[in-house]
N, C-alpha and C positions, 0 to 999 in steps of 0.2 A: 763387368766382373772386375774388381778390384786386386790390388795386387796379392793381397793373403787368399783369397780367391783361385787368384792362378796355380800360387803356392801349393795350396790344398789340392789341388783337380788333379794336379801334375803328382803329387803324392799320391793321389789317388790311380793315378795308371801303374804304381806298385803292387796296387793289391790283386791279384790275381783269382780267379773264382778256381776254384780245385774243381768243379766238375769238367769245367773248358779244359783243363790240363788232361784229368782221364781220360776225353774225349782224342786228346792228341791236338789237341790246338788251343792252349795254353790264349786268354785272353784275359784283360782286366778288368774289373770293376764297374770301371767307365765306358768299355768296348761293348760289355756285353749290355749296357743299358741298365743298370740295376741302381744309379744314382736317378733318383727322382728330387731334386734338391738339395742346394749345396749355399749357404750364405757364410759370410765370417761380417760382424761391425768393428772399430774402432780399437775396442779394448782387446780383440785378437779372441773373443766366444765364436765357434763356429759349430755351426748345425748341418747335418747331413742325414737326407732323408735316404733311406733306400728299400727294393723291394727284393725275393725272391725269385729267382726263376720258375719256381716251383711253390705250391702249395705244401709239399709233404718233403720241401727242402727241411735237410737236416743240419746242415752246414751256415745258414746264414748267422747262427748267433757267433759262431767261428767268424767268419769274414768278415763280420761287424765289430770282433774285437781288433783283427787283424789291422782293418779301414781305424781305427780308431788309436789304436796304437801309434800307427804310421802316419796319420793327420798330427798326433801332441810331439811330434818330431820336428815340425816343419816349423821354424823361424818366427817368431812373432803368435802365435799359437799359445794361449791362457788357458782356455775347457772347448774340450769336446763333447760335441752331442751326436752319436749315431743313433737314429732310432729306423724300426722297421716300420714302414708302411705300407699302410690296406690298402683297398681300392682296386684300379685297373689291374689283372695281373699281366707279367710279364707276355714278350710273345718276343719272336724275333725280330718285328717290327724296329723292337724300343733299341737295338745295335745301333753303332757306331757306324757307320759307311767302313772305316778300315774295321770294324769285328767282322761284319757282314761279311766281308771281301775274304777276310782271313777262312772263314769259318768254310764259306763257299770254297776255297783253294783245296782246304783240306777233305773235304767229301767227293772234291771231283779227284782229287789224287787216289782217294778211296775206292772210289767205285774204277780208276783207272787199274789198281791196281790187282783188285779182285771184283771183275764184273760180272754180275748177278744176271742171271737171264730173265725175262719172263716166265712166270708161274714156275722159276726152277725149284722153288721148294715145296711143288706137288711133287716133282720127281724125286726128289731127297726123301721125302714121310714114306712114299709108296718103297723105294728100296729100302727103308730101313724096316718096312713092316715086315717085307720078304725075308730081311737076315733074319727079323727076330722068328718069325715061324719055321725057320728051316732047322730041324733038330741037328 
């Protein structure tokens, strides 16, 4: 990786994907694995491929302007190219080792906080059937 390279990557941990935030664990671009290709050559053109988390993601044309703004910032930086790409979709796999970790923190904080029992939500449906029949 070259040095505009670095540039870019590390501008790249700005961008933050908004669904990771609603989730309560706010991650970036790069944590969550959604760059799939990242070059810059000589005269400072850089291309960046990336993909959705989701198929019926609504936000990525958002966070691809976001990535793309925030790349023609960085130093040495002539044209950007963000484009979306096809192919493998995303899975949790594609993380970061520190998104993983993050992501992981935060759902065991969740389930510490409100822990779920087994098949408790047969007993939740069955009492709510009761309130609703009881005149």
């Amino acid at each position: 990786m070259n040095g505009l390279e670095e540039r870019v990557q590390a501008a790249l941990e700005d961008v933050i994907d908004p669904c990771s935030v609603t989730a309560g664990s706010p991650l970036s671009v790069v944590d969550m694995g959604m760059i799939t290709g990242l070059s810059a050559d000589d005269e400072g053109r850089v291309r960046v491929g990336m993909r959705a988390t989701s198929a019926m993601c609504t936000m990525i044309a958002g966070i691809m302007k976001v990535a793309e703004d925030r790349i023609s910032q960085v130093e040495g930086v002539t044209r950007v190219d963000v484009t979306l790409q096809s192919g493998p979709m995303w899975t949790e796999a594609d993380m970061t080792d520190r998104g993983r970790s993050t992501l992981n923190a935060r759902r065991a904080a969740s389930r510490a906080s409100r822990p779920v029992k087994p098949h408790e939500w047969k007993t939740r449906v069955a009492v709510e059937r009761r309130t609703d029949a009881t005149p």
